[in-house]
VOKENU-159779 format. One record per residue: x, y, z of N, C-alpha, C in turn. Coordinates in steps of 0.05 Angstrom, whole numbers, padded with zeros to 5 digits, always signed. Layout:
BEGIN
XYZXYZXYZ ...
! end
This chain:
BEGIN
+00435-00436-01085+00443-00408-01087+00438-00397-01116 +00431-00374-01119+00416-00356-01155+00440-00352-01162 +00451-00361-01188+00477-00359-01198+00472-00320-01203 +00499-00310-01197+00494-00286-01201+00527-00275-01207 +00538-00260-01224+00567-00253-01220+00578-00247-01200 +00597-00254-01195+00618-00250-01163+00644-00229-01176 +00645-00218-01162+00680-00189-01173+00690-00187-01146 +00713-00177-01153+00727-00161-01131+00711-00145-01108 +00720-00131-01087+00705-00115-01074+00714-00089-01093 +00730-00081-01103+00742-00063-01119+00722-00059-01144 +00716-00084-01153+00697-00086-01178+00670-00080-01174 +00663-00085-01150+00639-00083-01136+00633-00055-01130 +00657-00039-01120+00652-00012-01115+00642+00003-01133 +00664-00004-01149+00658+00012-01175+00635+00019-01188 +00611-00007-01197+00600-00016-01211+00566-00005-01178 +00577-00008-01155+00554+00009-01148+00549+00035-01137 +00578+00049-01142+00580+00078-01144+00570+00093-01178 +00576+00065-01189+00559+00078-01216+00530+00082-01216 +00516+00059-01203+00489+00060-01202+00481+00071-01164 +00497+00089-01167+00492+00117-01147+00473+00133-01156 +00500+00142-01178+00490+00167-01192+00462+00161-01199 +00452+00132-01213+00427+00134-01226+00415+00132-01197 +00414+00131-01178+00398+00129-01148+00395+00162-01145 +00408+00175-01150+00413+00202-01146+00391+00218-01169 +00392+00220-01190+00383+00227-01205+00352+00221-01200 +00343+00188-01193+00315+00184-01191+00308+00201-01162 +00324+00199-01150+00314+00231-01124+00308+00244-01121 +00323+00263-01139+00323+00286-01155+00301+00295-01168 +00290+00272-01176+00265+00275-01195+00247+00268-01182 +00241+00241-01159+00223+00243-01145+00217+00267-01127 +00236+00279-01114+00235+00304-01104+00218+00331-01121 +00223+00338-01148+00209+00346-01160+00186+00340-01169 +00177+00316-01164+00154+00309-01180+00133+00308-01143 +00150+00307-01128+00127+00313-01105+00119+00340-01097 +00147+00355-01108+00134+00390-01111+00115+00391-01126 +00112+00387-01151+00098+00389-01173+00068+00381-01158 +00068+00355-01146+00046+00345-01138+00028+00366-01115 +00047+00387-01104+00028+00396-01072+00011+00427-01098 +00029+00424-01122+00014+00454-01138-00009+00448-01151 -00013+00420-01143-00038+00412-01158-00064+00428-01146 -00084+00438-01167-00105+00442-01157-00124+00430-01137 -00141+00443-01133-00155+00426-01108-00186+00432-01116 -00199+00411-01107-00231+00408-01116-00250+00409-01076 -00269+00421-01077-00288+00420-01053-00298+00401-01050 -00302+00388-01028-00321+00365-01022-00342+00376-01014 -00372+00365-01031-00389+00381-01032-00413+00367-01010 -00403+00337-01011-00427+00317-01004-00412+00317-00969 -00424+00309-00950-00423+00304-00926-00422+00275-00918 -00401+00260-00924-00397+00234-00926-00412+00229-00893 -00409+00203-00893-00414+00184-00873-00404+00165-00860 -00395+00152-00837-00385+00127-00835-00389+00118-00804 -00391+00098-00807-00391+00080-00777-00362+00080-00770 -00361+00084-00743-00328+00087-00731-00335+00074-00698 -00307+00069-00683-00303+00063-00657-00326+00087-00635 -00332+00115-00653-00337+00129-00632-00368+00132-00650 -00384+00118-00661-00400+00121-00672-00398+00135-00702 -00423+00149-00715-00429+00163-00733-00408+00183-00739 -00394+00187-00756-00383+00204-00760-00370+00217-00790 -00366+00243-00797-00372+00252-00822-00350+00258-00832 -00338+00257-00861-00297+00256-00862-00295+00276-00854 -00307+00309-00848-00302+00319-00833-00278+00311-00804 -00304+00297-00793-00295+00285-00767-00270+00270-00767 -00268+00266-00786-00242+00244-00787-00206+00253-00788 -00217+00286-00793-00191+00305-00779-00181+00308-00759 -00202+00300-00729-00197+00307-00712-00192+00329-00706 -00163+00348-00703-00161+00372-00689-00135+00381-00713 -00133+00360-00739-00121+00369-00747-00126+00378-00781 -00110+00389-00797-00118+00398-00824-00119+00387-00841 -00101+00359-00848-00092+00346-00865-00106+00322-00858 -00115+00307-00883-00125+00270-00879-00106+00254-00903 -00103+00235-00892-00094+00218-00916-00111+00190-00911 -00123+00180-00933-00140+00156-00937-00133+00126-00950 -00132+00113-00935-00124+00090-00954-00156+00072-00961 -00159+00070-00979-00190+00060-00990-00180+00025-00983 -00190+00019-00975-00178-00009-00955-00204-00034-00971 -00198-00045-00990-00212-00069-01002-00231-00087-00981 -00253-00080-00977-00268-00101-00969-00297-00088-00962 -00304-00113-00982-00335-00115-00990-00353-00121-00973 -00376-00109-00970-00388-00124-00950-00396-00147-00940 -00390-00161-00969-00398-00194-00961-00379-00214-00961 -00353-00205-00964-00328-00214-00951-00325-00224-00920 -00309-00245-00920-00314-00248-00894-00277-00244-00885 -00269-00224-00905-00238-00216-00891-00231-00196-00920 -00217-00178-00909-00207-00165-00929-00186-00165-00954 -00185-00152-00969-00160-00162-00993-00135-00172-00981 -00122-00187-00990-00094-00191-00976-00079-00180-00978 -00078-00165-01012-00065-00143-01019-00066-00126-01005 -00090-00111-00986-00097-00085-00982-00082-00100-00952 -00075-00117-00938-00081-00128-00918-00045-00123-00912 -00033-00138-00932-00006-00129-00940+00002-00099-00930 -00012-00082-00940-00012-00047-00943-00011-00050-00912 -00034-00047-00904-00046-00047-00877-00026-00056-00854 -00001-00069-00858-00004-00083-00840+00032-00053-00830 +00030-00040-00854+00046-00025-00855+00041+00005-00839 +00016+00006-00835-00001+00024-00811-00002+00040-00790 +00005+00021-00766+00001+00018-00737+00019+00039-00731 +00048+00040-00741+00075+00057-00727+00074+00088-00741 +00059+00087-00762+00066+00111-00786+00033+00139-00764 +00012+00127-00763-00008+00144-00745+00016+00165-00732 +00021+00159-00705+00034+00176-00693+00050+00206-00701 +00067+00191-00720+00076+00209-00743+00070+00232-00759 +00044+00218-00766+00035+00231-00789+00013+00256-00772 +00003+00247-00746+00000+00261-00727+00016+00286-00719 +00044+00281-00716+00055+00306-00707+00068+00328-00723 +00058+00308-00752+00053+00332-00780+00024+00345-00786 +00018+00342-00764-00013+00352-00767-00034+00335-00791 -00025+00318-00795-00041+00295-00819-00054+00262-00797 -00071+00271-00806-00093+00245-00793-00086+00225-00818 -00104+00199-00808-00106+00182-00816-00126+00164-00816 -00141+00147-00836-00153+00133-00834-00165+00117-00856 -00166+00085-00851-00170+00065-00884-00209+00069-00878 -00212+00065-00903-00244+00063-00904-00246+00037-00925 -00260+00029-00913-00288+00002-00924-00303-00001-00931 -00315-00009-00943-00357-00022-00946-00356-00038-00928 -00344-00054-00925-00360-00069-00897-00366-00063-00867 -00378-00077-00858-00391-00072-00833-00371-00065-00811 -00373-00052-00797-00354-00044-00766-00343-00070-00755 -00368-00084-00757-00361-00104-00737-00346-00124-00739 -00341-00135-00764-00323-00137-00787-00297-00135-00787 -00296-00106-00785-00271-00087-00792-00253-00090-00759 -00278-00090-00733-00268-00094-00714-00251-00120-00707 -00261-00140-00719-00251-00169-00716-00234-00165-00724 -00225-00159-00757-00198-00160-00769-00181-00143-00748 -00186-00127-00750-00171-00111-00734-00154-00118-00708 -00171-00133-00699-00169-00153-00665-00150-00177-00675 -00152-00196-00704-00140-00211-00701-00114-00200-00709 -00103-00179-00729-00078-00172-00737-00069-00150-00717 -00071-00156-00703-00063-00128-00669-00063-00100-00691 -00084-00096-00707-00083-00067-00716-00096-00048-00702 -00092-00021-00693-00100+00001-00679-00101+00025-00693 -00098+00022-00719-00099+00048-00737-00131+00048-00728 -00143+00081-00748-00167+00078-00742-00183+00067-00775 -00195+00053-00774-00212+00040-00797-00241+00040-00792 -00251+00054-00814-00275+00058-00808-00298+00050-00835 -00325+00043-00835-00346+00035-00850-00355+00055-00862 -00354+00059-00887-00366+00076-00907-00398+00067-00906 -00409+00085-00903-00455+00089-00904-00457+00096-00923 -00437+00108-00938-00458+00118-00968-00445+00116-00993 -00436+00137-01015-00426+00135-01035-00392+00145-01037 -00385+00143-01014-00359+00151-01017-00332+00139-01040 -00338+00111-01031-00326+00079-01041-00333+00089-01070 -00361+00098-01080-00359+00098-01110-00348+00128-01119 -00355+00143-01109-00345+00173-01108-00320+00179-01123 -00306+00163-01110-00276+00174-01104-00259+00144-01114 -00276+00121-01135-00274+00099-01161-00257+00088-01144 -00266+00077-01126-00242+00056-01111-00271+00028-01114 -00296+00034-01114-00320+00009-01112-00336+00019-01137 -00351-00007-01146-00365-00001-01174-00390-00020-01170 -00408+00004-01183-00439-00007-01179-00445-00026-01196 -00469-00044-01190-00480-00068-01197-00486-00059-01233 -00487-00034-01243-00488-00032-01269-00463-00027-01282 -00442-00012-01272-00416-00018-01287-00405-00055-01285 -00416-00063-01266-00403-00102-01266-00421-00106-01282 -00449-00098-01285-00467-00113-01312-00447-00111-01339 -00432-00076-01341-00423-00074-01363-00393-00080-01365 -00390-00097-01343-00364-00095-01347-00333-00080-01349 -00346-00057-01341-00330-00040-01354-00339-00018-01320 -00309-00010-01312-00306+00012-01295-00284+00031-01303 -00290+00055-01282-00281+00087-01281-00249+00077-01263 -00231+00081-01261-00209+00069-01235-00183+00075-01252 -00162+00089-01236-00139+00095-01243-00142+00112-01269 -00168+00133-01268-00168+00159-01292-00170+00138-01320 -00187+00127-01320-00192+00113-01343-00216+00092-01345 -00225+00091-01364-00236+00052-01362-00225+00038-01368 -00237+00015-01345-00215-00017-01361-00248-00038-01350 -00235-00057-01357-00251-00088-01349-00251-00085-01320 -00275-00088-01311-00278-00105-01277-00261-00117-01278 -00250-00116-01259-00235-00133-01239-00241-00137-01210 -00264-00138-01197-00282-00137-01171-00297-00117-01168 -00314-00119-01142-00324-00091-01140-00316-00072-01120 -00286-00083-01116-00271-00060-01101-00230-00063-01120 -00229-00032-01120-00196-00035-01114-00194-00018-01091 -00162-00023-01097-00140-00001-01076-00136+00025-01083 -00134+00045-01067-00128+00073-01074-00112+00093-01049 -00109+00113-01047-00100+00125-01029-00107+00151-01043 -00119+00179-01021-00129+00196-01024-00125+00219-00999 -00121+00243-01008-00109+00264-00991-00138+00283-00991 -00138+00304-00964-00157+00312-00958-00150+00338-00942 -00152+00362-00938-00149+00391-00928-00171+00403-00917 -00171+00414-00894-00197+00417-00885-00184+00454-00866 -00200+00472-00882-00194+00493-00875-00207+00504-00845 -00202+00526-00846-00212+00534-00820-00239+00544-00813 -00248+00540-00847-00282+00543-00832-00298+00508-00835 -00271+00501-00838-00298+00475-00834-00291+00461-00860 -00288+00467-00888-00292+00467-00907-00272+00441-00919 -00282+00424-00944-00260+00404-00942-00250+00399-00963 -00236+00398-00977-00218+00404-01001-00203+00370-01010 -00220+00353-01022-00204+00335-01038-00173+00351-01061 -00152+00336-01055-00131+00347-01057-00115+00327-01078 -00107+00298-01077-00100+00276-01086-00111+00254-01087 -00111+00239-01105-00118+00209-01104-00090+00197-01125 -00092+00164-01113-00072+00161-01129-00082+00134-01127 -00077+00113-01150-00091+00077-01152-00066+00061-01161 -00081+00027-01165-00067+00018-01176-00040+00018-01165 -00012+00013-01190+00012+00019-01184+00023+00038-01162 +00006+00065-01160+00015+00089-01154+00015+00080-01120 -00003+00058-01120+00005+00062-01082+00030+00042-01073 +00033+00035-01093+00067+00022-01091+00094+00038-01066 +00095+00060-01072+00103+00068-01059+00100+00072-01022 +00083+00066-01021+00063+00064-00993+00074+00047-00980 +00078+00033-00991+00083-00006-00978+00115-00009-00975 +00116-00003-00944+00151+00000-00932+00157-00032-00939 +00140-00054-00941+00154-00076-00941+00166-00086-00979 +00150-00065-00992+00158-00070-01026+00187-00065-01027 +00182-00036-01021+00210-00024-01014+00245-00042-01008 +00235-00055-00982+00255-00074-00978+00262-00100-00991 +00240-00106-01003+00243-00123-01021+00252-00114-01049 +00250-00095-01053+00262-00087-01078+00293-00082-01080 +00300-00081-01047+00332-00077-01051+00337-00107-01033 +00320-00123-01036+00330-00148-01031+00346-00156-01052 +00366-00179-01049+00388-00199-01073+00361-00205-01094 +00340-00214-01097+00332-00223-01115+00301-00207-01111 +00298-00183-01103+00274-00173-01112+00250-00177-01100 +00235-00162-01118+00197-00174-01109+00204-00208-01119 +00210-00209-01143+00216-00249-01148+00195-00259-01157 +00169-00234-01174+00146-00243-01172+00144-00258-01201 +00164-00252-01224+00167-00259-01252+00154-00297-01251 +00138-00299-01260+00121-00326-01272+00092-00334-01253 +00097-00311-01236+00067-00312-01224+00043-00312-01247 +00016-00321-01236+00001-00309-01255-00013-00284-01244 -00007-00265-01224-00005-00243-01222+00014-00239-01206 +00026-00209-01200+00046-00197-01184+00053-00203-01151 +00025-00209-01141+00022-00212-01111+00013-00232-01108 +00009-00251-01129-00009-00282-01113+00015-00293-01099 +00036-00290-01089+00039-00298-01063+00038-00289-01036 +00022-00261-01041+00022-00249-01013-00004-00271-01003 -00003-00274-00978-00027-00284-00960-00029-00266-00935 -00053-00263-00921-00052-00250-00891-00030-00254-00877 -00024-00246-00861-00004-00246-00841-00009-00266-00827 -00033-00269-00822-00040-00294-00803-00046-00322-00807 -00036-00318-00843-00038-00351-00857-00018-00359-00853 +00001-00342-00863+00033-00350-00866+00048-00380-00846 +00033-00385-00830+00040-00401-00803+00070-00397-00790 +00088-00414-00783+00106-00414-00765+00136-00404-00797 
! end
């Protein structure tokens, strides 16, 4: 058992009606800071993306369906992978129940890839996922700094999370919002990387108000113990 102080239930009240208020206050402010976020400007999508999908060829246009809103999760995996990030896999697996939802807010959904459909279909088959995930054809992946070309890994050095840093593969994680007006027209709106998709991941969440946390302190990174879902065994 993690040695940890034991009090009264009295002492206990106390001490987490205090750290209320600080629960209250970060609300308060996350609440504001997601207003702040919808006043953000908005940029045109100029290029006519591409992607391999369940129903063939189709353009992020298409990926609205019948509705206005997209949200994107840039979903780690390379084409020459023979499974996707675990990290991203983690995210993903958080998916399947949120579609519906986000549906009857008029917001679509869907993760994009570099790799192949066929690929994407397997994973998909073995983690019972039914979101829709679809294969990027062109420059989207670098577009929108979630994948980096064979000359930024020469230089070591990539564009990702509004900055440069060191490679770290030739893919990360991202999440990206999308508006598509009534003539057609498509309006990149948000991106967010890195840390920022923290929030995304209903299972961080719970673990963060677990007794002892994410628990990740002496890793030699934050998530090297996530594995697939389907490693984990019995």
């Amino acid at each position: 058992m993690a040695q940890h102080r034991v009090v009264s239930h009295e002492e206990w009240l106390q001490a987490r009606k205090r750290f209320l208020v600080k629960e209250k206050e970060f609300t308060r402010l996350r609440d504001e800071l997601s207003r702040q976020r919808l006043e953000l400007p908005w940029e045109r999508v100029e290029k006519t993306y591409a992607f391999e999908s369940e129903q063939g060829r189709v353009t992020l246009a298409d990926l609205f369906g019948d509705r206005n809103q997209l949200m994107v999760y840039h979903l780690m995996y390379a084409p020459e992978w023979d499974i996707s990030c675990k990290s991203c896999a983690f995210w993903a697996d958080n998916f399947n129940g949120i579609v519906p939802h986000l549906a009857q807010h008029g917001v679509a959904f869907a993760a994009i890839s570099r790799a192949s459909l066929a690929k994407l279909r397997k994973q998909a088959g073995d983690f019972g996922w039914s979101f829709p995930w679809v294969s990027s054809l062109d420059d989207f992946n670098y577009d929108y700094n979630v994948s980096f070309s064979p000359e930024a890994l020469a230089r070591d050095e990539a564009y990702y999370n509004y900055g440069t840093e060191k490679v770290r593969g030739t893919d990360r994680p991202g999440i990206s919002a999308f508006f598509k007006d009534d003539d057609g027209n498509v309006y990149h709106t948000y991106s967010t990387y890195a840390r920022g998709v923290d929030i995304f991941n209903t299972a961080y969440h719970y673990l963060d108000a677990a007794p002892l946390g994410r628990n990740e302190d002496g890793l030699a990174y934050p998530m090297e113990w996530v594995k697939h879902r389907t490693a984990y065994g019995a």
